[in-house]
N, C-alpha and C positions, 0 to 999 in steps of 0.2 A: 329753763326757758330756751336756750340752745340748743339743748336734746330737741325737746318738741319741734323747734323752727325747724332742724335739719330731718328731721323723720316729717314731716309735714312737706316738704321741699321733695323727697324722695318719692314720697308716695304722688305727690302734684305728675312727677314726672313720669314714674312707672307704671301710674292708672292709665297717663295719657292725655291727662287734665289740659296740662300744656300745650300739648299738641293741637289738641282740641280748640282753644283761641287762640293759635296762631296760625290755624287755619282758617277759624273764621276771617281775622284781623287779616287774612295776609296782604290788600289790597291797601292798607294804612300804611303810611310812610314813617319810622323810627331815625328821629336826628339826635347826634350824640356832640356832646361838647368838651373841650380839654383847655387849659393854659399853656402853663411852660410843660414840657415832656423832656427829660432831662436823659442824657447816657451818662447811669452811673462812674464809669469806667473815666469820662472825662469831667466829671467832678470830682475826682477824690484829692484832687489837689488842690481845689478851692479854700481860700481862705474865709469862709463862709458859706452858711445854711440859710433858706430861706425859712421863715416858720410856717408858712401854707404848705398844706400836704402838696407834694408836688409826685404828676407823674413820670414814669417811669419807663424808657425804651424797652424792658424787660416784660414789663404788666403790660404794655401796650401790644407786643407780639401775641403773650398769651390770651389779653382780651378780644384781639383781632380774630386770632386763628378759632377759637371757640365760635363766636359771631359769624364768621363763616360758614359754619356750616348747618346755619338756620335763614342767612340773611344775603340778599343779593346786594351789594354794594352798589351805591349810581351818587352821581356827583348833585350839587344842592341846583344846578340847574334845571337839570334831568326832573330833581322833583318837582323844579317849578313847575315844568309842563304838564307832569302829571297833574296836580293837585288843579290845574288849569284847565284840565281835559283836554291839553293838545296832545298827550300822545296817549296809548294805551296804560294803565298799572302796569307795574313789575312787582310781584309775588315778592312779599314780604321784604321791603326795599329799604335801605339802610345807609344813613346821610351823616358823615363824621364832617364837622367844623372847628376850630381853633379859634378861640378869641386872644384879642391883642397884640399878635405879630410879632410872639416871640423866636429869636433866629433859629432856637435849638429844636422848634417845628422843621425846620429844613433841616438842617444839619445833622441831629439826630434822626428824629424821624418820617424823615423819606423815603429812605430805603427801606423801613418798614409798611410804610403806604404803597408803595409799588410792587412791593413781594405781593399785596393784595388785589393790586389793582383798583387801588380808591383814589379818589380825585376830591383831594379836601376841600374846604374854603378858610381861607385866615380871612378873619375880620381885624382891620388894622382900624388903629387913631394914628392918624395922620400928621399931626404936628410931634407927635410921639415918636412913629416912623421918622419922618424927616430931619428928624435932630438926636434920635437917636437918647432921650431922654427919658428914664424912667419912670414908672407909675408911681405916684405918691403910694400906694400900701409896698410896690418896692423898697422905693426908696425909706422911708420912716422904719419898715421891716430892717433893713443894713442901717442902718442910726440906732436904733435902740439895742442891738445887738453889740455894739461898741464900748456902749457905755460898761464903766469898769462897778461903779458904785451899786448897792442892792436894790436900791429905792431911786428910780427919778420920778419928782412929784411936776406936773405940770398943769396947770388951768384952763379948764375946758367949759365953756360957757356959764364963768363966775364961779365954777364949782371946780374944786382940787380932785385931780385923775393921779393915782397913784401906779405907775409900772414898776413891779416885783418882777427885778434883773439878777434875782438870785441865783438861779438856772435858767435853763433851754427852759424846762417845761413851765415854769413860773411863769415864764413872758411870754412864752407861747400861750397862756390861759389871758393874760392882759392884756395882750393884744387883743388877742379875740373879742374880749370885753369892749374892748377901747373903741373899733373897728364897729360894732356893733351899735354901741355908744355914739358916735358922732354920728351914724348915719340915722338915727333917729332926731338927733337933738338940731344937725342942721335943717331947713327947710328950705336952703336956699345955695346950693349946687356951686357957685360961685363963691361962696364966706366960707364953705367949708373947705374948698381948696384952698384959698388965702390961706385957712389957719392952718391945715396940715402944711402947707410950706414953710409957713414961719415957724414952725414946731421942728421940722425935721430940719432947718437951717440952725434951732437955736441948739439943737442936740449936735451938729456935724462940728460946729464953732465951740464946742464946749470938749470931744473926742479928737478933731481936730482929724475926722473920717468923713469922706462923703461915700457911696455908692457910684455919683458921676468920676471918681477919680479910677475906677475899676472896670466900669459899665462895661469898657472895648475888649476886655479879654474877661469877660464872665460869660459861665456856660448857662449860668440859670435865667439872667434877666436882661442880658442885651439883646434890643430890638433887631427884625430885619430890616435892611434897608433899601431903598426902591430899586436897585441894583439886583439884590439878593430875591427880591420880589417877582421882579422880572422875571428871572431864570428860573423861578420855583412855578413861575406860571408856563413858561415858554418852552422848556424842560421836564419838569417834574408833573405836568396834571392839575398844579394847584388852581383853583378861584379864589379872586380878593372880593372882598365884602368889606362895605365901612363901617365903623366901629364908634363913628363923630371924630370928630379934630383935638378934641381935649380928654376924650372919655369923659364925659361929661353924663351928667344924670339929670336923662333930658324932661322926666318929669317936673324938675325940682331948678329950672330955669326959663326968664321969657320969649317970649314969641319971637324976637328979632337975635337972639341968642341960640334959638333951636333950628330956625331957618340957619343959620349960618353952619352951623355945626354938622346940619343935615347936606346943604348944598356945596361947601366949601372941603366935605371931607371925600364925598364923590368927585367932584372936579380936579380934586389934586392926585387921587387913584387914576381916573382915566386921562387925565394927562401924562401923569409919570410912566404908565405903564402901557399906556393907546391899548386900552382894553374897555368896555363897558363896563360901569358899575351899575349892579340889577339890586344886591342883596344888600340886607341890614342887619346889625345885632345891638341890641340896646344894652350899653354900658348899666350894669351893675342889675340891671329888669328892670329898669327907671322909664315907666312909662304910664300914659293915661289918654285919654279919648282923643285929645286936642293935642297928644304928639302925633299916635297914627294919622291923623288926617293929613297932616302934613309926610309925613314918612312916605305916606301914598301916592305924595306928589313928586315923588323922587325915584321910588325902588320899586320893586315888584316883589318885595316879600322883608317883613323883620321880622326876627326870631328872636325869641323868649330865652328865660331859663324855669317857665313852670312844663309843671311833667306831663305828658299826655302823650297819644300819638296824636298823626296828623293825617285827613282825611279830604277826600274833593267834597267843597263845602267848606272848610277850616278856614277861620281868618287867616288871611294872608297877610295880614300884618301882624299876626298874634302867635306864630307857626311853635309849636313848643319843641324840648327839648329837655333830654337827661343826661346827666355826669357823666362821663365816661366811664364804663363800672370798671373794678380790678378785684378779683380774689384770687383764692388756690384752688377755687371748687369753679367747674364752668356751669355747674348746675346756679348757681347763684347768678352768676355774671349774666346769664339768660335770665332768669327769674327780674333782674334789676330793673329792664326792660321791657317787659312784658309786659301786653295787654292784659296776663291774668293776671300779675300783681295791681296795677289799676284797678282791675274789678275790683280785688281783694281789700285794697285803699280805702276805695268807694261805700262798699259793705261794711266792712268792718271800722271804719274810719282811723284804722293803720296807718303809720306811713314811716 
């Protein structure tokens, strides 16, 4: 199946196939998204791995430099206008974003955004940022990693969740599980962070480890701070975008609870940083009719994480986006993106 995909993949590109929807598409806008982007070089003395695939300042050079030279790079403002019709298209225009406001976006990779000439946007949570506090899938990620025993058994809505802490790859599969598990079984955005904190408290008090005892000198998962923020805007090209104040999954919370997290997480950006907040990203893709409407009355654009390009016409509160691709072949890391793999999605019902 391999054979076929990459002989499929070659012939896509050396008939021209490619070429071909990307010159139709060229007028549709391509945004990409990443988390932590890590420099190998200053982790390897880390006492600790996170289990999310994490990128990489090395994949990120190569995936940048390939994307180049198909894609004209412009900041998620720039697109705003487009897709606004206040200024003209840019041929086949390419929008990289950061969700949660991790520091190693700056620190790492900037200097690689600027070799480019890209103007990111981090989307930060705000209470997050401000205190410097990590994400419940951080934090519980460094707890269960601690744990010495093979099996921690814990109870998850009346029913016994078993983590297999036998190896790296065992927990990395239980996690997964786990992670997947609670986000179905909560419905309410609020209980479910209760429980992940009381979980990940009753694992730190039993290892006698927390995550917040490291957070200030970790390369992977300490936040920027409006400090660092500042200068990566003032300095570096970057735009800030809210991310809500708790990361919060704003489908899956009330009305008086979504206002706040929508209004409170802009007000504390453009105060700390005397900069306008325009953009939005929905923690986790947690949304639904009766969040946009409200989002509308805040921002000039949330973005997604389902796959599509984006178009004048596109809800602008629905704006999509793709994973940041990484491989060794640039022929894929194009294909990843591409309007013709969409098609291909579409048709074939691939994905």
């Amino acid at each position: 199946m391999d054979l076929i995909k990459t002989l499929f993949l070659k012939a896509t590109f050396n008939l021209g196939i490619y070429s071909i929807f990307h010159y139709i598409n060229r007028h549709k806008i391509t945004i990409l998204y990443a988390h932590s982007i890590i420099d190998i070089e200053r982790t390897k003395s880390s006492c600790w791995q996170p289990l999310r695939t994490q990128h990489n300042t090395k994949e990120l050079y190569f995936t940048l430099k390939t994307l180049s030279k198909q894609y004209q790079f412009i900041s998620l403002t720039t697109a705003i206008k487009i897709l606004k019709k206040e200024i003209k298209p840019i041929d086949n225009a390419l929008v990289i974003t950061l969700d949660d406001g991790y520091l190693n976006n700056i620190e790492a990779a900037a200097v690689i955004f600027s070799r480019f000439n890209i103007h990111p946007t981090i989307f930060v949570s705000t209470d997050h940022t401000e205190n410097n506090v990590p994400f419940w899938f951080d934090r519980l990620d460094y707890a269960l990693q601690q744990i010495k025993e093979n099996i921690f058994t814990t109870e998850l809505r009346q029913e016994k969740f078993i983590f297999d802490c036998s190896s790296r790859d065992s927990l990395k599969k239980s996690y997964a599980l786990f992670r997947n598990k609670i986000k179905s079984d909560f419905d309410c955005d609020k209980r479910m962070r209760n429980y992940l904190k009381q979980l990940s408290t009753e694992i730190e008090l039993h290892t006698g480890k927390a995550l917040s005892q490291i957070i200030e000198q970790d390369n992977y998962v300490k936040l920027a701070s409006w400090q660092q923020l500042k200068y990566a805007q003032q300095q570096l090209n970057f735009e800030i975008g809210s991310h809500t104040v708790n990361h919060a999954r704003l489908a899956l919370v009330d009305k008086k609870t979504l206002d706040n997290e929508l209004f409170e997480s802009k007000y504390r950006i453009e105060d700390k940083l005397n900069v306008a907040c325009d953009t939005f990203c929905y923690p986790d893709n947690s949304y639904k009719s009766a969040t946009e409407k409200l989002v509308k009355e805040y921002y000039q654009c949330a973005l997604t994480t389902d796959t599509q390009l984006n178009k004048v016409g596109s809800n602008m509160m629905r704006l999509k986006r793709f994973n940041l691709p990484t491989d060794q072949n640039p022929l894929k890391i194009l294909f990843k993106v591409s309007a013709l793999r969409q098609f291909y999605k579409i048709t074939s019902g691939d994905d």
